[in-house]
Each structure stands twice: as structure tokens, then as C-alpha cells.
N, C-alpha and C positions, 0 to 999 in steps of 0.2 A: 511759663514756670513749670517746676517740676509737680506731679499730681499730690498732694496730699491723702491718706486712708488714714482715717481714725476707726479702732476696734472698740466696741462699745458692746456692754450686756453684762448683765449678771456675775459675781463671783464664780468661780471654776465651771464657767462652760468652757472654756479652753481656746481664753485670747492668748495669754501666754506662748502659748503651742500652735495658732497660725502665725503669731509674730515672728518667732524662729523660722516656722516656713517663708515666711516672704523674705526675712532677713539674709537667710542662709547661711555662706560663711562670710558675709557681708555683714553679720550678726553686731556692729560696733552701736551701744547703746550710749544713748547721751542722756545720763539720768540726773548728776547732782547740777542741777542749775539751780539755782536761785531763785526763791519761789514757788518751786514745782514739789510737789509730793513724792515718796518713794516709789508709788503705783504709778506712775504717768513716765514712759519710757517712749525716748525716740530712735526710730536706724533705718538705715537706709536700704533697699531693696533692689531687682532689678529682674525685669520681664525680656529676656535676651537681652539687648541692648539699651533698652529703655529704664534709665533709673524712675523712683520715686521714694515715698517718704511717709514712712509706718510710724502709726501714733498706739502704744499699748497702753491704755489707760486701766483706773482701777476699776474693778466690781462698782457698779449702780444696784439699785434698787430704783428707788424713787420713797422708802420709808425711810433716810437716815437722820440723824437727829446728833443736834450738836459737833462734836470734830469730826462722826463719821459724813456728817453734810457736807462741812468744809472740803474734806478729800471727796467725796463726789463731785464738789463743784469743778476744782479741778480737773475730773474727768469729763464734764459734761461743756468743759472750757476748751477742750480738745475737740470738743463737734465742731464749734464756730472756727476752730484753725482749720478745717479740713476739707478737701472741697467734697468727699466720697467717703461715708459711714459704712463701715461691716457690722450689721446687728449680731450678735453672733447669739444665738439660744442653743437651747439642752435636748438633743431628740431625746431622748433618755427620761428626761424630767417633764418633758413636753412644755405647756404652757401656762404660765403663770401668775402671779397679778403682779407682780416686779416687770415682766414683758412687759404687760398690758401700760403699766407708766410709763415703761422706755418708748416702748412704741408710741403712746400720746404725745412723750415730749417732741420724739422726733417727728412726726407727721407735721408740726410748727415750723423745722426749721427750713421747710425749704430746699434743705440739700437731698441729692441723690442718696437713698438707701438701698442698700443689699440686705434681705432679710437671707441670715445662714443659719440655716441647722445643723449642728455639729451632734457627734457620735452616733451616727445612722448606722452603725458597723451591726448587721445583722439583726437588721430592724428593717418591717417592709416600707420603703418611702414613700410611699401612696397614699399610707396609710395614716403615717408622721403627719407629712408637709400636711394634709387638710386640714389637719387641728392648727397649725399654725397660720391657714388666709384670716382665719378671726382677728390677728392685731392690724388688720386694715390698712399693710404697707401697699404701694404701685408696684413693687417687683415681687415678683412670684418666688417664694421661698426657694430656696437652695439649698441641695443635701451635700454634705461634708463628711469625712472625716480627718481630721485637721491631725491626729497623731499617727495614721498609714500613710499621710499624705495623698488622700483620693480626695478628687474634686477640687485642689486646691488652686489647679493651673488655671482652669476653669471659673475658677471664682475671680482670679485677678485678672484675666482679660474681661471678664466683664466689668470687673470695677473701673479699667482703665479705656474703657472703648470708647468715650463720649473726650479724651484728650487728646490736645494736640502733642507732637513731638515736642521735646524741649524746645530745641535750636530754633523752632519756628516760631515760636510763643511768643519770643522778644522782638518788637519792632522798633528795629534801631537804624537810625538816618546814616550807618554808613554801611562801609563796605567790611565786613566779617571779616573777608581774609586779610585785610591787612588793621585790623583791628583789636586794641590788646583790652579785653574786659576784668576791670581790677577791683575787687570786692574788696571792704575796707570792715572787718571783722573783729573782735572784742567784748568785751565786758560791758556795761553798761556804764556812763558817766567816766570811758577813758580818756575821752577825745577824739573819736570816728570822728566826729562831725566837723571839730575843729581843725582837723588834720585836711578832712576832705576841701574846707574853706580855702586853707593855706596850699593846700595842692592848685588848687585851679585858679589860686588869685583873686577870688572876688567872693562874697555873701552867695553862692548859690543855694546853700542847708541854710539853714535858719539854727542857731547853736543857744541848746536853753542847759543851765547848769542843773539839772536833774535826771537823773538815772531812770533809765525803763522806762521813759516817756512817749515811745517810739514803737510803733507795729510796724509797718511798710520802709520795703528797701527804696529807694530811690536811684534811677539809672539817669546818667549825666554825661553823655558822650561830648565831646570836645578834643580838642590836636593841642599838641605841645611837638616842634622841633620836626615838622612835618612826620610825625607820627600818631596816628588817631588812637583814642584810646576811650573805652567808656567807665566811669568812678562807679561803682554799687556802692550806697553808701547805707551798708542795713542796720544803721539806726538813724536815719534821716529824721531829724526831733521836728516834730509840727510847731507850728507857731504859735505861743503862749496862748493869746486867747482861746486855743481849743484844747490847752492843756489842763486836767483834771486836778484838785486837789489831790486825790489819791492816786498814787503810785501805780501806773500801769505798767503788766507787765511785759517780761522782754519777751520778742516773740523769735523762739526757738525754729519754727516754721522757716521765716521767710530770710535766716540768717542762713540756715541746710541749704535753702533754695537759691542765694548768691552764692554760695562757694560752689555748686553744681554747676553754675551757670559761669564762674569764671574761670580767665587763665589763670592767671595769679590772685594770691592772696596776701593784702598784708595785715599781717596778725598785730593788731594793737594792744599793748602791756602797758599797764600804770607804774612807773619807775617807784613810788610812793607807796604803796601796796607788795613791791615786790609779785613773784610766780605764787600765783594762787589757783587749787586743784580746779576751780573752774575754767582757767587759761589753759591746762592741762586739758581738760575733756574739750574743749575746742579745738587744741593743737591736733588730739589726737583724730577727730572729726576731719578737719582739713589734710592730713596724713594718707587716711584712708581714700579719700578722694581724689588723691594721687595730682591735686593741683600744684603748680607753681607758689613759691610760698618766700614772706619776704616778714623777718618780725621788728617792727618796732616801738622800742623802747620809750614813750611818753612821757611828760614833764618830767626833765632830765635837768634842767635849768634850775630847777627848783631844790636840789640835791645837796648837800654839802660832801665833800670830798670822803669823808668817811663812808657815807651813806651808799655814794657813786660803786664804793668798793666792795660793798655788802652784796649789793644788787648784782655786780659783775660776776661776783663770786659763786651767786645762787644761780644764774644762767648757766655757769661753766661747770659747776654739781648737777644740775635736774635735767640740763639740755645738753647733753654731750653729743648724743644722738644726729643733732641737729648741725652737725659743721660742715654739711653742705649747701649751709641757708644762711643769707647776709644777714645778722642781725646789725639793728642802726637803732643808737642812743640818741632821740631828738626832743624837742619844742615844739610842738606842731601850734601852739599860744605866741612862739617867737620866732616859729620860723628855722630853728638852729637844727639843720642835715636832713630837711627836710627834701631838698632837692638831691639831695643823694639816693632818696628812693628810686627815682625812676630808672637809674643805671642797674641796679639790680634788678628791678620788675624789667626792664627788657634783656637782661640777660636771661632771667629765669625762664620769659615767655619763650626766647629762640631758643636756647637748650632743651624744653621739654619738648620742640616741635624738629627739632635735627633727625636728618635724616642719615644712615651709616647704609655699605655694601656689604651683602655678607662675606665677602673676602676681607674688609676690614678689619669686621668683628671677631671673624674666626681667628685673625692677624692676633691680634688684643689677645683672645681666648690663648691660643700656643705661648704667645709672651709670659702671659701670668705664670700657666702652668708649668715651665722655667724657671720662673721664680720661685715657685712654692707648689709641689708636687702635693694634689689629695691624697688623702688617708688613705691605708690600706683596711679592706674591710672583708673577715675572712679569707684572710689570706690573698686578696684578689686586689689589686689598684683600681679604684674608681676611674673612669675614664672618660672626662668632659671631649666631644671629639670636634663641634664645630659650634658655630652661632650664630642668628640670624636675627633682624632687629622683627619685633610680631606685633609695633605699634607705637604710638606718640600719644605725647600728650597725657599721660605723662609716657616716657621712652621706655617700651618692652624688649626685653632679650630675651628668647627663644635660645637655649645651652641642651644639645643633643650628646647623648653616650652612652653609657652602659655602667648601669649603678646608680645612677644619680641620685636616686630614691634615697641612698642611702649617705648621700653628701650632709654633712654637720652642718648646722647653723653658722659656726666659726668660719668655717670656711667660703657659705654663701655672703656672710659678711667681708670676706677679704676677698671674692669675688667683685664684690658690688664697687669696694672702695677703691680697685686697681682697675676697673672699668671706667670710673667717673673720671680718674685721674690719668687715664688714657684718653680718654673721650673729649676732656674739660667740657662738662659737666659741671653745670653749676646753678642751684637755685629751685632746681626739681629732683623728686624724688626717682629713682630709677628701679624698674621692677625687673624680675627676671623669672622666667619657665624653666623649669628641667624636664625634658622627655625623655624617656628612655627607650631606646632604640630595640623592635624588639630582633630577638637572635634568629634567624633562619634554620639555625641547627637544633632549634629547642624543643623540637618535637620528632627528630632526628634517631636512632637508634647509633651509639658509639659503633669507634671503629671493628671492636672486637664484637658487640651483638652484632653486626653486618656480617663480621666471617662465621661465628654460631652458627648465624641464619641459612649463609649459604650453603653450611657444608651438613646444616637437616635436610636442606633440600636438595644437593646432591644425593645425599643416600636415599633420600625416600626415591629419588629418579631411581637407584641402582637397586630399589628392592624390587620394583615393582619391573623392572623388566627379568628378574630373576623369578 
């Protein structure tokens, strides 16, 4: 599984400000779920190649009283999602009796801490960190400063040194490479579970009619049509008898950590509910992840004709974006197109993993630009000059030339959509690079400073022999 980091500590020591660090421009927050406070923010990171999964929780104490408790607890609900805490404290403020409770509760949990000392910026650290071994964590304090960005690379291979890679993490009874991992993602109380039943034909989830019942994904490899494939099913509902009176909650955690883990996704909607902004902050979660992606539409059966047309309507308004993704109107309670999914889950998985030549792509690249010539910009033509593919899964194009920098969104958009439709492309998202090439002549003296030049130094030759 992918690492989990929860940031923990006091009001403005500056979780906020490693959270952006780690995030970067990976920065996509998943804050309005349901349930969760405005202080408890999640996004996703990445150490070169290796993602993971930042939790910003709000200011503790350990004195709050009344709704500032409740929004603590919240934060301190974020310990137990995580597998690796950042204490973060104040050099500045030094040590406190707010620490001193953080640090008690956490010495309980058993997880890995990092005790961090943030704003050490012209403060001797020798001096700092010894005030700080008094809250009696096992990791020897750590000096930061989280708003120059020192010490921060530092802090996350440490937090991350005791995990394994992802890809290694899952032990699954088949063979990878021809294996398509389909994460089955949504709201709570949509239908994951019963969809996931109706996919594989038999009771393997256990399906209880209540919402957020569910922490742990569940992985369920099996073959259909001699192609293996494994179900993530991240709200696998446990079995009544160990289902609580009260509503537990949906875990944000381990829903991040199937869609990292899969090829495909298909995004489950409640036809009945209509697009609601929490499907949004999910779509957009799965987007960024650049996985294959597949939405289906849920109790559809249950709709009257009027209804059918409402919903239609609101798809082709909010999801315009989206018409390179099969959407499918189903029953996953009756059954009704549900087998239609898997034609799109395997087209989307082999599209996002094709491979192209760059003589192809550059092909593609001259076609377009025939079609539709870039903007002139200062007087100059932008000039796309070749392409090359720079990855899969989801598929990178690499677009080389001079100006790029200054190519329009419009037209990176009408790039992307005459590539896919060159490509056929269908089901994953497609990304693209612009390099720009640099000029050999740009540090060059023009043609006319070169004759200047020579004919100063002609004369000075003809002064100095006179």
C-alpha cells in the first residue's frame, strides 16, 4: 500500500507549509468529504518516483473543550489512518504543555514518530533540539525550516525509509503483466459492493444497506474471458454482526490508496442523488492520478423517464470535460449493463498502456499543425517541431520547439483532442510536455556585432603596427 503521513501539532507551527512542500504541484486537496472538518485536508505527494499520502490535520492542543474537542478529535483520527506521524513543534516557541499532551498521546499509539522542529532559521540547533528530547519521543528531534524548504527532503526519506514500494506491497496470486487491477470507487451507500457482487457473479462482499460501514479495501483477483483481473472493492462492508450502531466513517485513506494502486477506475454515481460536489472531489482525485477511468451511473432501473432525462442532462452540463470516458447508465441490484463495463475497463487499460514511434507521433504532430496553425506571439510563430511518447499509463507526449512556453491553453486543449482522435485513445487521460528547445545562437553576437567586432580589431592590428 501506498505510505500514509499524518502532520500533527499545535496551531501555526507550520503544518500547512510542509503540507504544500510535500504536496508540490501535486498540491490537489480532498477536503469537503463528508464527515471531515474544514481542518483535516488530504493530497497526495511524491519522493521521485515513489507516491504517498499527506494528511494536514488541524491544531491540537490536548485542552479543547466542547466543538473545539470534536474538531480535534478529528485530527487525532488522522493518527490511527496513518501509518508515519510528523510531530511538527515551534523552535521559535520552543516547548510547551500542548507538546507535552501531543507527545503523551502519541507515545500510546504505537506508530512511528518524527519529532520536527520547525523555524530554526537563525537559531542555534544544538541548542533548540535539547529542550525538545524532554517530550520523551525514540526519534531524535529534527531541525526544519518548512517555509525555505531546508531540511524537508531529509525529513521525508526518513519518514518513508522503514516502506516498502508500492507495486511490491500487493500479494496477488497472479501474473501483473497481464493483469488488469479495477478499483471500484464512490460515495458511500452507492452500490460499490453490490456492483462488485454482480461483476463476479457470486456473494464474495458481503452488501449491508448502510453507508460508511466500511474502513478496508478488499482485493479479489479472479478471470473472466481468459483475462485476469483483480476487483478493489474500497468499501468492502463487513458483516453485520460486526457492524456498529453508529455510523462509521468513510475512510478517505484506503479509497487514495486503491485508485494509486489501480489500472482502471470505475467511478460509481447514484442516479437518484444526481452529481453531487463530493463525486466531483473524487472525479477530480482520480484525474490527477492519471488512472484509466470508467463512470457508472447506479440505480437507473429505479428512475422514471423524466428523471432518466434530468440526470442525463446534468452529466452533459458538469462532465463535458469527460467525453473521452465511457459513461454507462446501470443496475448493478438487476444486473441491467453491467456487463458492458468490462469492454470499456479493457479498452481503457490497453489505451493507457500503447505504445507509439516517434516517427508516428511527430506524423500526428505535422497533421494537426495543418490543420490548425499556433498563434503568433510577438510577432514570431510558435513552432511545435517533433514528439515523442515520455510514458504510459497514463500516455505522455513529450512536444519539442521553440515558444512552447508560450502556447495557450486552447490550443494545448485542441492539441490533446486531435492526438486522442488520431491515436484512438479512449478511456484514459492523455498528458503532454512542452520543451523548449534551446537556441545555439542565443548567446551568439548578431551578424552585424561580428563585423563591428572584426573591423575593431582590424584597426587596433593596424594601429599598433604603425
Amino acid at each position: 500500500m501506498i505510505p500514509v503521513i499524518a502532520l500533527v501539532g499545535r496551531p501555526n507551527v507550520g503544518k500547512s507549509t510542509l503540507f504544500n512542500r510535500f504536496t508540490r504541484s501535486r498540491d490537489a486537496l480532498v477536503a469537503d468529504w463528508a464527515g471531515l472538518t474544514r481542518d483535516r485536508k488530504y493530497g497526495e505527494g511524491k519522493l521521485g518516483e515513489r507516491p504517498f499520502i499527506v494528511i494536514d490535520t488541524g491544531g491540537i492542543s490536548g485542552f479543547e473543550e466542547g466543538l473545539d474537542a470534536e474538531m480535534a478529535q478529528q485530527s487525532l483520527a488522522a493518527i490511527d489512518e496513518a501509518d508515519v506521524v510528523l510531530f511538527i513543534t515551534d523552535a521559535q516557541a520552543g516547548v510547551t504543555a500542548a507538546d507535552n499532551h501531543i507527545a503523551q498521546h502519541l507515545r500510546k499509539t504505537g506508530k512511528k514518530v518524527i519529532l520536527v522542529v520547525n523555524k530554526t532559521d537563525g537559531l542555534d540547533t544544538d541548542v533548540v533540539l535539547g529542550d525538545f528530547h524532554e517530550l520523551g519521543l525514540a526519534s531524535d528531534p529534527m531541525p526544519i525550516a518548512a517555509a525555505h524548504n531546508r531540511g524537508v527532503r531529509s525529513l521525508l526519506e526518513d519518514a518513508l525509509e522503514d516502506f516498502p514500494e508500492p507495486e511490491t506491497d500487493l500479494d496477488l496470486d497472479v501474473d501483473e503483466a497481464d493483469n488488469i487491477r479495477l478499483a471500484i470507487v464512490g460515495r458511500p451507500n452507492v452500490g460499490k459492493s453490490t456492483l462488485v457482487n454482480r461483476m463476479l457473479g457470486e456473494e464474495r462482499v458481503v452488501v449491508y444497506d448502510h453507508p460508511g460501514t466500511t474502513m478496508d479495501s478488499i482485493y479479489i483477483p479472479y478471470e473472466r474471458d481468459d483475462q485476469t483481473y483483480t476487483l478493489i472493492d474500497t468499501a468492502g462492508v463487513r458483516r453485520r454482526r460486526s457492524v456498529s450502531e453508529a455510523v462509521e466513517k468513510f475512510s478517505i485513506v484506503k479509497t487514495l490508496q486503491a485508485i494509486q494502486d489501480a489500472n482502471v477506475v470505475i467511478l460509481v454515481l447514484d442516479a437518484r442523488d444526481g452529481l453531487v460536489e463530493q463525486d466531483m472531489h473524487m472525479l477530480g482525485f482520480v484525474l490527477e492520478s492519471g488512472r484509466g477511468l470508467v463512470v457508472a451511473i447506479n440505480k437507473w432501473d429505479g428512475l422514471d423517464p423524466e428523471q432518466k432525462d434530468k440526470v442525463k442532462e446534468a452529466v452533459d452540463r458538469r462532465l463535458p470535460f469527460l467525453d473521452w470516458a465511457d459513461i454507462h447508465f446501470i443496475s448493478a441490484k438487476h444486473g441491467t449493463n453491467v456487463g458492458h463495463l468490462y469492454k470499456s475497463v479493457d479498452l481503457a487499460y490497453h489505451s493507457a498502456r500503447q505504445k507509439w514511434s516517434t516517427n508516428q507521433l511527430t506524423s500526428v504532430l505535422q497533421g494537426v499543425i495543418e490543420l490548425h496553425q499556433p498563434p503568433m506571439v510577438r510577432g514570431r510563430r510558435i513552432k511545435p517541431r517533433y514528439a515523442h511518447q515520455g510514458g504510459s499509463n497514463p500516455p505522455v507526449i513529450v512536444v519539442h520547439g521553440n515558444q512552447l512556453n508560450e502556447l495557450p491553453g486552447s490550443y494545448k486543449r485542441y492539441l490533446e483532442n486531435a492526438f486522442r482522435k488520431a491515436l484512438k485513445v479512449r478511456g484514459t487521460p492523455i498528458r503532454f510536455e512542452f520543451r523548449v528547445g534551446e537556441n545555439p545562437y542565443a548567446n551568439k553576437p548578431s551578424g552585424k556585432a561580428q563585423q563591428h567586432k572584426a573591423k575593431a580589431r582590424a584597426k587596433g592590428r593596424s594601429s599598433r603596427r604603425r
